[in-house]
N, CA, C and O atoms as a GROMACS GRO file, in nm:
protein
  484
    1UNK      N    1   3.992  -6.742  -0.863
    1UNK     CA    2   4.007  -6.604  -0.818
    1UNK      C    3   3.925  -6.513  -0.910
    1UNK      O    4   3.897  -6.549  -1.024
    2UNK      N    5   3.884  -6.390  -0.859
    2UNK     CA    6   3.804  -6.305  -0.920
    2UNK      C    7   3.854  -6.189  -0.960
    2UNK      O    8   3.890  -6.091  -0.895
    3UNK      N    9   3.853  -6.209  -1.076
    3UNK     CA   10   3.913  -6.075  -1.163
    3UNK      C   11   3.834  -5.889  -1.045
    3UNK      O   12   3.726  -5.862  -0.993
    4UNK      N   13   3.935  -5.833  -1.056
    4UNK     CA   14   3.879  -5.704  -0.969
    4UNK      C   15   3.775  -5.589  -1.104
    4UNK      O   16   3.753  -5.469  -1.083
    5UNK      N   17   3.746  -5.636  -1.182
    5UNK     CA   18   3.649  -5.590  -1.272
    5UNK      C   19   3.531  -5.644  -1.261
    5UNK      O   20   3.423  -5.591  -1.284
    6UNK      N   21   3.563  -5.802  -1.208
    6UNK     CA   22   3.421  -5.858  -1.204
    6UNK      C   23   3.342  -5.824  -1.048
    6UNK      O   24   3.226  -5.814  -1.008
    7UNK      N   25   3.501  -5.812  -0.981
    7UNK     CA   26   3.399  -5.778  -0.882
    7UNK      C   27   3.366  -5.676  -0.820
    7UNK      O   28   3.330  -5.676  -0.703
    8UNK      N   29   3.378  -5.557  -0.908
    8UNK     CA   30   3.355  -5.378  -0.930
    8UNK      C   31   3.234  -5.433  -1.014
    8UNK      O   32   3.131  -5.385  -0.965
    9UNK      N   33   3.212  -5.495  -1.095
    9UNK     CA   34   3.062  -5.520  -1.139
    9UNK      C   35   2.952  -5.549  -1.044
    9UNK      O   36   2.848  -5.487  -1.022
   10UNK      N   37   3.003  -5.665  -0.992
   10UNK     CA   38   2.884  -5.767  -0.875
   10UNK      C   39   2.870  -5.637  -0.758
   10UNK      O   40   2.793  -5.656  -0.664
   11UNK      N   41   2.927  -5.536  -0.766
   11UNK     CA   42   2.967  -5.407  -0.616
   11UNK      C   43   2.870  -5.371  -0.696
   11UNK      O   44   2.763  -5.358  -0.637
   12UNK      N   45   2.869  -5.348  -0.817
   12UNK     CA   46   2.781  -5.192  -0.855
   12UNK      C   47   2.632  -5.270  -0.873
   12UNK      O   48   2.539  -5.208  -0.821
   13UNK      N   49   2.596  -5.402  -0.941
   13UNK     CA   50   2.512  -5.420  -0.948
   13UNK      C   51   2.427  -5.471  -0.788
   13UNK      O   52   2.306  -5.464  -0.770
   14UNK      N   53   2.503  -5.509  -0.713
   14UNK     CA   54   2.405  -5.474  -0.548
   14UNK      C   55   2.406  -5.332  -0.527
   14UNK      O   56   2.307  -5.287  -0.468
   15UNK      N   57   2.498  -5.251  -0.563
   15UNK     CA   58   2.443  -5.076  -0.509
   15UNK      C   59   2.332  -5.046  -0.567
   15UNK      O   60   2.238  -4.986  -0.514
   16UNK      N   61   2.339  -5.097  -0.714
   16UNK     CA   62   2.214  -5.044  -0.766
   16UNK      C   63   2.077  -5.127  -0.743
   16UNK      O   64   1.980  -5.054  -0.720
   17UNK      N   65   2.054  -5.256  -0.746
   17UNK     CA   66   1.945  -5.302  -0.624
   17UNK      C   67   1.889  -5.195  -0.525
   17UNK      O   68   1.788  -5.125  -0.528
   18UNK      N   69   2.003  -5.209  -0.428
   18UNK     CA   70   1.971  -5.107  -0.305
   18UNK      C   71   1.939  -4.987  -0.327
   18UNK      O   72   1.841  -4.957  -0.259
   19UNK      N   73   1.977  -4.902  -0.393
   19UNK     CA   74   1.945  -4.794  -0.436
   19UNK      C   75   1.787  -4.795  -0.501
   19UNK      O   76   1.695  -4.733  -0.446
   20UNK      N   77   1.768  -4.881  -0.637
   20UNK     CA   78   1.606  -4.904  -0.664
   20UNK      C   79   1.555  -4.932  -0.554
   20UNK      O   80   1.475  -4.841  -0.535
   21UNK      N   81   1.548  -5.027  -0.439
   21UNK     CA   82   1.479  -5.040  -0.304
   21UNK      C   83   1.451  -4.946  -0.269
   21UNK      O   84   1.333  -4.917  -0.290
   22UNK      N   85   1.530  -4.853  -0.202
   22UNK     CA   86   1.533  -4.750  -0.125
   22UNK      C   87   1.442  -4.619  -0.198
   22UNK      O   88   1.399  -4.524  -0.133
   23UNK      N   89   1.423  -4.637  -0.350
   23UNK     CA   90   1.323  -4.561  -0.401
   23UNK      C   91   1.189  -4.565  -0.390
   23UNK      O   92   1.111  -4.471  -0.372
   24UNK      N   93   1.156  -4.737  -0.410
   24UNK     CA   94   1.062  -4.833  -0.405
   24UNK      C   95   1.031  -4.792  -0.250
   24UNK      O   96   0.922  -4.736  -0.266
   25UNK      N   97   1.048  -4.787  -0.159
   25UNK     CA   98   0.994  -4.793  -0.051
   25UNK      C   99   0.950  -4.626  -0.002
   25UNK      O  100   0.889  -4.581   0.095
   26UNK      N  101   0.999  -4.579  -0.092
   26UNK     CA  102   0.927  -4.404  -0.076
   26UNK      C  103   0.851  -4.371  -0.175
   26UNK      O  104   0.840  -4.256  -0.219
   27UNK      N  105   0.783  -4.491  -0.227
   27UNK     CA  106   0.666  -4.450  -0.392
   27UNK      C  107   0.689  -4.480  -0.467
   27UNK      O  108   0.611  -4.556  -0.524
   28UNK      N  109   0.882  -4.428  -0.566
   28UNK     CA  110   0.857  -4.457  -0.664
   28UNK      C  111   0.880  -4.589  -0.727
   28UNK      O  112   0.895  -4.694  -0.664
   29UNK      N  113   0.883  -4.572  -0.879
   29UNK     CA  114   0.859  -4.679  -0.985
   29UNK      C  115   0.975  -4.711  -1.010
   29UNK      O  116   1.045  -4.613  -0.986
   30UNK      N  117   1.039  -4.800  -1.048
   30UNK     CA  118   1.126  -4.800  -1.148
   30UNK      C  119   1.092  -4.838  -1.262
   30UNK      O  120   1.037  -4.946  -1.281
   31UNK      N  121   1.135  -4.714  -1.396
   31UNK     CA  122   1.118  -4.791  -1.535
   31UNK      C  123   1.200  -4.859  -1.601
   31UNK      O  124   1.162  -4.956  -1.666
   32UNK      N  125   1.331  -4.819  -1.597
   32UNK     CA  126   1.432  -4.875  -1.622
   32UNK      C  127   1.515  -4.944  -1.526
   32UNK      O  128   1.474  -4.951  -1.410
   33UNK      N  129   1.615  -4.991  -1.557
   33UNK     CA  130   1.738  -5.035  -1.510
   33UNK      C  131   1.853  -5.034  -1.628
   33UNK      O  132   1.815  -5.077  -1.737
   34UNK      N  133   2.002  -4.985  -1.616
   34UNK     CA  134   2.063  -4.996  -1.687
   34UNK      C  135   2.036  -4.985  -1.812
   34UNK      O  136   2.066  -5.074  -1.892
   35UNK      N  137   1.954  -4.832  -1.858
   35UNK     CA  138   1.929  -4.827  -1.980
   35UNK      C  139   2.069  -4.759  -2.094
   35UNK      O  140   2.142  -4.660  -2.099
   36UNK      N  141   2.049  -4.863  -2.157
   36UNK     CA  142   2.176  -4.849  -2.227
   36UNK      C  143   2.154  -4.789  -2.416
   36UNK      O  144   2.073  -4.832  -2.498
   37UNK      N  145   2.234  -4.708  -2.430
   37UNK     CA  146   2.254  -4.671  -2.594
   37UNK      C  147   2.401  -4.650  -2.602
   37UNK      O  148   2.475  -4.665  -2.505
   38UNK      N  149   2.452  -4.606  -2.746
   38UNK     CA  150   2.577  -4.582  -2.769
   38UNK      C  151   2.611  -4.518  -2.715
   38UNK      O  152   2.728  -4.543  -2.684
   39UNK      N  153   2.553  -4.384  -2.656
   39UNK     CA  154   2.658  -4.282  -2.631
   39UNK      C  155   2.700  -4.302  -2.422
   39UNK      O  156   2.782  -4.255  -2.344
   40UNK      N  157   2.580  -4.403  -2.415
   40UNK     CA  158   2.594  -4.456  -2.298
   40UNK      C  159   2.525  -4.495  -2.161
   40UNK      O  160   2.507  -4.604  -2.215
   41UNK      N  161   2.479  -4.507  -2.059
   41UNK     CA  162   2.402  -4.593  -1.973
   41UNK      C  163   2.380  -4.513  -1.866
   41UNK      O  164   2.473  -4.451  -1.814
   42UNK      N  165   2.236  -4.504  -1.814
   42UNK     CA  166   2.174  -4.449  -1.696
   42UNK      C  167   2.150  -4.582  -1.651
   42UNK      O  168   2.114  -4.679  -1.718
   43UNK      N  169   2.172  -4.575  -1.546
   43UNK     CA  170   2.176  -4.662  -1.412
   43UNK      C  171   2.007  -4.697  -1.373
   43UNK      O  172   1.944  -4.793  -1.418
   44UNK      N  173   1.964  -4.613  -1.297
   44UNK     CA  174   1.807  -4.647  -1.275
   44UNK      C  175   1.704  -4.472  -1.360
   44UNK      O  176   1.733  -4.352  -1.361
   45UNK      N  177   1.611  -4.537  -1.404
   45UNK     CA  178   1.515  -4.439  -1.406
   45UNK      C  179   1.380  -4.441  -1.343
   45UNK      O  180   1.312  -4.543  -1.357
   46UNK      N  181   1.348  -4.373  -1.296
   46UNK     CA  182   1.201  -4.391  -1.163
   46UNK      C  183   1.138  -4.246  -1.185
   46UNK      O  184   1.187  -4.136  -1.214
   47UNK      N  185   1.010  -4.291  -1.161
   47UNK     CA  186   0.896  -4.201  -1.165
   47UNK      C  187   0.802  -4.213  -1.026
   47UNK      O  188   0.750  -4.315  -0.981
   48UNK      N  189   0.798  -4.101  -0.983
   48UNK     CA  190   0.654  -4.063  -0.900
   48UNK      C  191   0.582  -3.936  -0.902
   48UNK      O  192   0.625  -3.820  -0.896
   49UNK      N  193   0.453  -3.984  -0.913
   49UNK     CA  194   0.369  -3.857  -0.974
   49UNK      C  195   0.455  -3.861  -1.116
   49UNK      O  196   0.506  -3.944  -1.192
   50UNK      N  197   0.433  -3.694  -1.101
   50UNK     CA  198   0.452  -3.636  -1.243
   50UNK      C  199   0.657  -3.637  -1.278
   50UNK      O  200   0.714  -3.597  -1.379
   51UNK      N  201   0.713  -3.691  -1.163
   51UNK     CA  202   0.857  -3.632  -1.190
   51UNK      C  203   0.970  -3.750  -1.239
   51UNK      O  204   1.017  -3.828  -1.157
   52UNK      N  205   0.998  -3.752  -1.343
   52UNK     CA  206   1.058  -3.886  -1.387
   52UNK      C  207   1.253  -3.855  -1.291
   52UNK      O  208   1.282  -3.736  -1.278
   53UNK      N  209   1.311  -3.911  -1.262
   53UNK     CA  210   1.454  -3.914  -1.164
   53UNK      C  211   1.530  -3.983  -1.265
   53UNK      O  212   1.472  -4.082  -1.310
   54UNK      N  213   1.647  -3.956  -1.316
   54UNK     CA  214   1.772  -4.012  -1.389
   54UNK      C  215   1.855  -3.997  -1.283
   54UNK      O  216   1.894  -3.892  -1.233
   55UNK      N  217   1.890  -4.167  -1.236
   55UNK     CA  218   2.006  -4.179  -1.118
   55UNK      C  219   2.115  -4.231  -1.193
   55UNK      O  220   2.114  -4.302  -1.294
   56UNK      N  221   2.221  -4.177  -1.118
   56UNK     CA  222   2.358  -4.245  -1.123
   56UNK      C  223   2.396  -4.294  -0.985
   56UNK      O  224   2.418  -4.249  -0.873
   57UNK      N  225   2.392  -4.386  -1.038
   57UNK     CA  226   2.449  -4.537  -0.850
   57UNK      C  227   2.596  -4.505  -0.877
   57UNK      O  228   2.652  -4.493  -0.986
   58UNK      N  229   2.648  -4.494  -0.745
   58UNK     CA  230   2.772  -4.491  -0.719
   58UNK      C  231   2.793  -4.534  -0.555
   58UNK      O  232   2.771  -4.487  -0.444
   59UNK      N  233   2.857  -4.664  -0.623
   59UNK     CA  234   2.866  -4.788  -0.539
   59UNK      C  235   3.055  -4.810  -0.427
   59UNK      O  236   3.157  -4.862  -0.474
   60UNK      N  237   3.042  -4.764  -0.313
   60UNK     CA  238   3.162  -4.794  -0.267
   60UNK      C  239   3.218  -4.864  -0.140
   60UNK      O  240   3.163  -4.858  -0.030
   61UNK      N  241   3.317  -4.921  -0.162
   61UNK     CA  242   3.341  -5.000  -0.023
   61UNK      C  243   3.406  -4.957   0.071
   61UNK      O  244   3.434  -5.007   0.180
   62UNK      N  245   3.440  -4.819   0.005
   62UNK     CA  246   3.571  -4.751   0.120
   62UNK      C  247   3.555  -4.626   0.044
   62UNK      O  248   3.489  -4.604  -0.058
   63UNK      N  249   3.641  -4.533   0.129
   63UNK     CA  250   3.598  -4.373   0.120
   63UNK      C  251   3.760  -4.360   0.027
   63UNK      O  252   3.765  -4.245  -0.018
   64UNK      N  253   3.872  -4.429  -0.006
   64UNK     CA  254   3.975  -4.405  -0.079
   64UNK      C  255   3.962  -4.348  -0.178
   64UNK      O  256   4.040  -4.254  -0.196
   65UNK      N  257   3.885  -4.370  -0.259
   65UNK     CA  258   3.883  -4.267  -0.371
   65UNK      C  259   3.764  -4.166  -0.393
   65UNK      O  260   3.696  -4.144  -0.494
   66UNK      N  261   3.759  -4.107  -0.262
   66UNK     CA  262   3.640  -4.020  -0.287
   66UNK      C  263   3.504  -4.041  -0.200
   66UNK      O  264   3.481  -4.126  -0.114
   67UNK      N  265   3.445  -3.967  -0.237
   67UNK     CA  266   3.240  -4.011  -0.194
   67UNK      C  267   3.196  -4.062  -0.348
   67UNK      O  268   3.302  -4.085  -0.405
   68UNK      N  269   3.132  -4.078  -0.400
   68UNK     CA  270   3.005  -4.156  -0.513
   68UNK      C  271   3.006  -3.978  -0.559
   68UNK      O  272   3.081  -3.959  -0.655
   69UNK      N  273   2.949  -3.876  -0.518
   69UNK     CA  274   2.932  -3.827  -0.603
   69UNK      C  275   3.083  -3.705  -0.637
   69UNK      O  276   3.087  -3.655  -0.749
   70UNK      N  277   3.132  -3.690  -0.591
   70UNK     CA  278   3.276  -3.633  -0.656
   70UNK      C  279   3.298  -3.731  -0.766
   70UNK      O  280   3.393  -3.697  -0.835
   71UNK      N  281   3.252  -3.821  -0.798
   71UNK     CA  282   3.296  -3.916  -0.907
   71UNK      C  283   3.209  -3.884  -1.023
   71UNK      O  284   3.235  -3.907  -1.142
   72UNK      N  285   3.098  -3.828  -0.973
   72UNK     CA  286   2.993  -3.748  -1.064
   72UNK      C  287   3.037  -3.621  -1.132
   72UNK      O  288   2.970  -3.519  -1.121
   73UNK      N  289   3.145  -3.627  -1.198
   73UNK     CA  290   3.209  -3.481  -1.294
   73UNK      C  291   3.128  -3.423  -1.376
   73UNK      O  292   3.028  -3.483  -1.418
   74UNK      N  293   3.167  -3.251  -1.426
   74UNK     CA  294   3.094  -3.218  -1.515
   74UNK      C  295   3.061  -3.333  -1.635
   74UNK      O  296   2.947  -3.376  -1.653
   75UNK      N  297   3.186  -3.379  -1.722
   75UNK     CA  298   3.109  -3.446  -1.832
   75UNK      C  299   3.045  -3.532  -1.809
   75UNK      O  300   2.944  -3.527  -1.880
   76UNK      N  301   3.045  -3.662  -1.710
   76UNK     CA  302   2.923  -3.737  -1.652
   76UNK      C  303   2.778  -3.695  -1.619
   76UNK      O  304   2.675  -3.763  -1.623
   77UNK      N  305   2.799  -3.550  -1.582
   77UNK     CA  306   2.658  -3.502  -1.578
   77UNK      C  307   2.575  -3.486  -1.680
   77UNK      O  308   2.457  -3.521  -1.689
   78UNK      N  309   2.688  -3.395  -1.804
   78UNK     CA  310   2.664  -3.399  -1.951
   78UNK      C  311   2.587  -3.522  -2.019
   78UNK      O  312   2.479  -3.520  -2.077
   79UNK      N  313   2.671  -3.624  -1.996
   79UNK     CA  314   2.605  -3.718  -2.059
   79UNK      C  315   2.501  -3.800  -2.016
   79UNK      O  316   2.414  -3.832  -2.097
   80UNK      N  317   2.494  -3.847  -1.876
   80UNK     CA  318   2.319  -3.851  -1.843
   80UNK      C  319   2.230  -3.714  -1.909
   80UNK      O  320   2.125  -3.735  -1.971
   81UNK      N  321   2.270  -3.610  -1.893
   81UNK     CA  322   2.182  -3.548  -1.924
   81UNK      C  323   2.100  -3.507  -2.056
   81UNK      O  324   1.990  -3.456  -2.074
   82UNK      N  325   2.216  -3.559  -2.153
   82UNK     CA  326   2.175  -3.627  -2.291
   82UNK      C  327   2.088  -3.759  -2.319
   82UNK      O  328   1.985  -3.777  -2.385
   83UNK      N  329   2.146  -3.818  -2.265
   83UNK     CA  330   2.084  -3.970  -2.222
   83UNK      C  331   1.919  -3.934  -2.148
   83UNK      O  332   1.827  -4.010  -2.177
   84UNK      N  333   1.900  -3.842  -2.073
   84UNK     CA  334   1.820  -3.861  -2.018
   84UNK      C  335   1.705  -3.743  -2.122
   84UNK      O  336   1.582  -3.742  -2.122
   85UNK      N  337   1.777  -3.676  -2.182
   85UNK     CA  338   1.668  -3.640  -2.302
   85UNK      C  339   1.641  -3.702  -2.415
   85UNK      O  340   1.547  -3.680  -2.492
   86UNK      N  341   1.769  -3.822  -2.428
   86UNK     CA  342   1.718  -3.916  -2.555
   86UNK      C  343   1.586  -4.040  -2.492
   86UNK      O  344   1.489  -4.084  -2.552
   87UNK      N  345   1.627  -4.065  -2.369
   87UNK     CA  346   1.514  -4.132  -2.320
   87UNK      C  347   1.372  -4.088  -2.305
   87UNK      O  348   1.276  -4.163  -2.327
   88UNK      N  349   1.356  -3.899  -2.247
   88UNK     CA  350   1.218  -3.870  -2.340
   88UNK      C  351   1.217  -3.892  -2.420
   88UNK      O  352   1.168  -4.005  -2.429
   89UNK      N  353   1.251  -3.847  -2.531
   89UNK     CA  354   1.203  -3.886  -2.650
   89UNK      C  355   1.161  -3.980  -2.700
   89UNK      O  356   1.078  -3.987  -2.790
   90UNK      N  357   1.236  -4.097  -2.622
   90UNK     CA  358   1.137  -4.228  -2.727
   90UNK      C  359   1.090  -4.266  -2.593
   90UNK      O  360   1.152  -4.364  -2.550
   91UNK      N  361   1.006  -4.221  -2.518
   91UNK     CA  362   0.908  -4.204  -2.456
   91UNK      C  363   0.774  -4.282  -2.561
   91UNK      O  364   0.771  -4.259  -2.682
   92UNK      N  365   0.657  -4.385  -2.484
   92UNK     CA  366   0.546  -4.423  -2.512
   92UNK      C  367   0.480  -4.349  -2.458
   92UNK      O  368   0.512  -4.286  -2.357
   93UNK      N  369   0.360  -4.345  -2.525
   93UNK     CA  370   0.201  -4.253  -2.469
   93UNK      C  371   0.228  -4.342  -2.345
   93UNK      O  372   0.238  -4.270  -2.246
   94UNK      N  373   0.242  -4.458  -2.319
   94UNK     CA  374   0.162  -4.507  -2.184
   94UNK      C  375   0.236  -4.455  -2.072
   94UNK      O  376   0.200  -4.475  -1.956
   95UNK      N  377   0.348  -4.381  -2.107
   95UNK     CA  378   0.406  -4.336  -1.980
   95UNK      C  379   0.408  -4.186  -1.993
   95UNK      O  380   0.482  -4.136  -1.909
   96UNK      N  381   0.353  -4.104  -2.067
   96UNK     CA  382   0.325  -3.970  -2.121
   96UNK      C  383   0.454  -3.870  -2.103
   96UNK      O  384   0.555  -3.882  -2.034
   97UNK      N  385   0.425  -3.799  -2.165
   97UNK     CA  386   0.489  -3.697  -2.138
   97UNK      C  387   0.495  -3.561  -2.116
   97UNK      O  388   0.590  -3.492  -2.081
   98UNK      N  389   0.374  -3.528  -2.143
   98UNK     CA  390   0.274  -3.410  -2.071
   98UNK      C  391   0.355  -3.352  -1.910
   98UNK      O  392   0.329  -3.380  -1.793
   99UNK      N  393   0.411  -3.305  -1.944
   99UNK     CA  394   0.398  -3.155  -1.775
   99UNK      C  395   0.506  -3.232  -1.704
   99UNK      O  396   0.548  -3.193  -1.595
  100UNK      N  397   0.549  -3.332  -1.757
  100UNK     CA  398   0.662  -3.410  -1.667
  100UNK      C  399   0.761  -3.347  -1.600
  100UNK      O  400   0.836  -3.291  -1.680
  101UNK      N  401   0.802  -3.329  -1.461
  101UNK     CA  402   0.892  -3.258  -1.377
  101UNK      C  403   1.040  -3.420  -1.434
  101UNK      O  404   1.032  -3.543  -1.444
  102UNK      N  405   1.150  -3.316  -1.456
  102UNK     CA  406   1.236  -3.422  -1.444
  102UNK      C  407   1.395  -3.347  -1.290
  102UNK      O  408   1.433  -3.244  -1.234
  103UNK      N  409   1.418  -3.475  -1.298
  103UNK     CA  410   1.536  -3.470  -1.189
  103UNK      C  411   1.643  -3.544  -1.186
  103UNK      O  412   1.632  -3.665  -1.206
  104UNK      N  413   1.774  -3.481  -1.158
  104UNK     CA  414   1.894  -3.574  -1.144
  104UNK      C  415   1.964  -3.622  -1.050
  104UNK      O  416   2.052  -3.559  -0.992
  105UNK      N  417   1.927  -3.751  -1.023
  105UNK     CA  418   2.029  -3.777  -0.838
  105UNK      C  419   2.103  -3.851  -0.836
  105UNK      O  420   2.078  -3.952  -0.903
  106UNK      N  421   2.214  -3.846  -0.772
  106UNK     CA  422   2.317  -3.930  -0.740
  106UNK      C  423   2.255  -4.054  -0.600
  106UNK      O  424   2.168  -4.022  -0.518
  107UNK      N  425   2.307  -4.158  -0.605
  107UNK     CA  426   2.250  -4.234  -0.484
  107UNK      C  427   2.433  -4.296  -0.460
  107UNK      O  428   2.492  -4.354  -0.550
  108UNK      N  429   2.488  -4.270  -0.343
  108UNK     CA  430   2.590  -4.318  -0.300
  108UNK      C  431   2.577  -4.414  -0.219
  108UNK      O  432   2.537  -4.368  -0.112
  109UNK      N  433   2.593  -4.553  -0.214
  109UNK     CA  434   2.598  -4.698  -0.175
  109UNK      C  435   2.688  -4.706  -0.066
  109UNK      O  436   2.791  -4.715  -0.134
  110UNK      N  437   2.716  -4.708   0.016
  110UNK     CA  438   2.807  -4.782   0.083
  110UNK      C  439   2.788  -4.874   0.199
  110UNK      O  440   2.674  -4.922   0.195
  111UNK      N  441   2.864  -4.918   0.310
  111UNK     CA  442   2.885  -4.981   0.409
  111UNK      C  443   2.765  -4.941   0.495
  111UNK      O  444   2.683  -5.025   0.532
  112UNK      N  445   2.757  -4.805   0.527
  112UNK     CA  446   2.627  -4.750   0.567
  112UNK      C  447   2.463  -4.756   0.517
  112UNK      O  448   2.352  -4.758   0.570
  113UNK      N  449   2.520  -4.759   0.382
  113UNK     CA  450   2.384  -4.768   0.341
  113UNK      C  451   2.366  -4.636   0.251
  113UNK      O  452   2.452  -4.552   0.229
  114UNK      N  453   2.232  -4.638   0.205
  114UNK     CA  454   2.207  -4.545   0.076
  114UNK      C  455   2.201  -4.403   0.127
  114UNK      O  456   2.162  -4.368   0.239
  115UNK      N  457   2.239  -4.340   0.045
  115UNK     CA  458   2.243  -4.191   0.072
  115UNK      C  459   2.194  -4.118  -0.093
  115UNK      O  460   2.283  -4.116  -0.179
  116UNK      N  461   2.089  -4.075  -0.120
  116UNK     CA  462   2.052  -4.010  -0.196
  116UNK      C  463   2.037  -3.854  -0.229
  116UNK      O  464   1.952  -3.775  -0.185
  117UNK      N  465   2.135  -3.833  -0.313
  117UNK     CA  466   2.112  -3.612  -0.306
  117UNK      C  467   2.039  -3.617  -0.463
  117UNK      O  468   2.080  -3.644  -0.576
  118UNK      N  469   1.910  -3.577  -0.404
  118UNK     CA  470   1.842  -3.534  -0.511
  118UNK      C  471   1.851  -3.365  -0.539
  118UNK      O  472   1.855  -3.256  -0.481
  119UNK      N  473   1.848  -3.444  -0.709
  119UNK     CA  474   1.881  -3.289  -0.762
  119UNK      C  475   2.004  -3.260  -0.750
  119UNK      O  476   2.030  -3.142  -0.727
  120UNK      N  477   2.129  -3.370  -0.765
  120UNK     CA  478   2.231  -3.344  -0.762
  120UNK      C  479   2.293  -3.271  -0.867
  120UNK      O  480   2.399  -3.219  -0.831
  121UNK      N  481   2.257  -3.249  -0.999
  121UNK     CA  482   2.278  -3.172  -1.070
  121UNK      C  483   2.198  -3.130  -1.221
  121UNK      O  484   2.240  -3.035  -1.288
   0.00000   0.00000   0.00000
């Protein structure tokens, strides 16, 4: 039997697949996946053109507790949004950082399929 942690893991790691796909097939890159530090983990990071995207995947099988992004609270925003300025920073020349547009989106997973609000906060 499968512990219900493991399989809230194996859920989130196919949302987030699908979610990188669904980027991938409109241009962009992905640079990351699951970039992780102490204070804590962005899900995907992608670039097209000049605008680098810090997503949070929010992966669900049922509408019971919500949509994906009501789960996106102020301090969750907070902290990608730290996260996503510690990740400029240690930024390489080869991916520059010159004039870079940045953005924050939620991508909600479900039964239906991907739903992306860019610029969710």
């Amino acid at each position: 039997m499968t512990a219900p942690s493991d399989r809230r893991r194996a859920l989130g790691t196919v949302g987030e697949a699908l979610a990188a796909a669904w980027y991938e097939e409109r241009g962009y890159e992905v640079l990351e996946r699951n970039w992780r530090r102490r204070e804590g983990e962005i899900d995907l990071v992608l670039r097209h053109g000049r605008t680098v995207v810090f997503c949070e995947v929010k992966t669900r099988s049922g509408d019971r507790f919500g949509s994906g992004a009501e789960a996106v609270v102020a301090a969750k925003q907070r902290r990608i949004r730290r996260l996503g300025a510690r990740w400029l920073s240690e930024l390489t020349p080869a991916v520059g950082r010159d004039r870079l547009d940045v953005r924050f989106d939620v991508a909600e997973v479900t039964g239906e399929g991907v739903a992306v609000i860019e610029g969710a906060f």
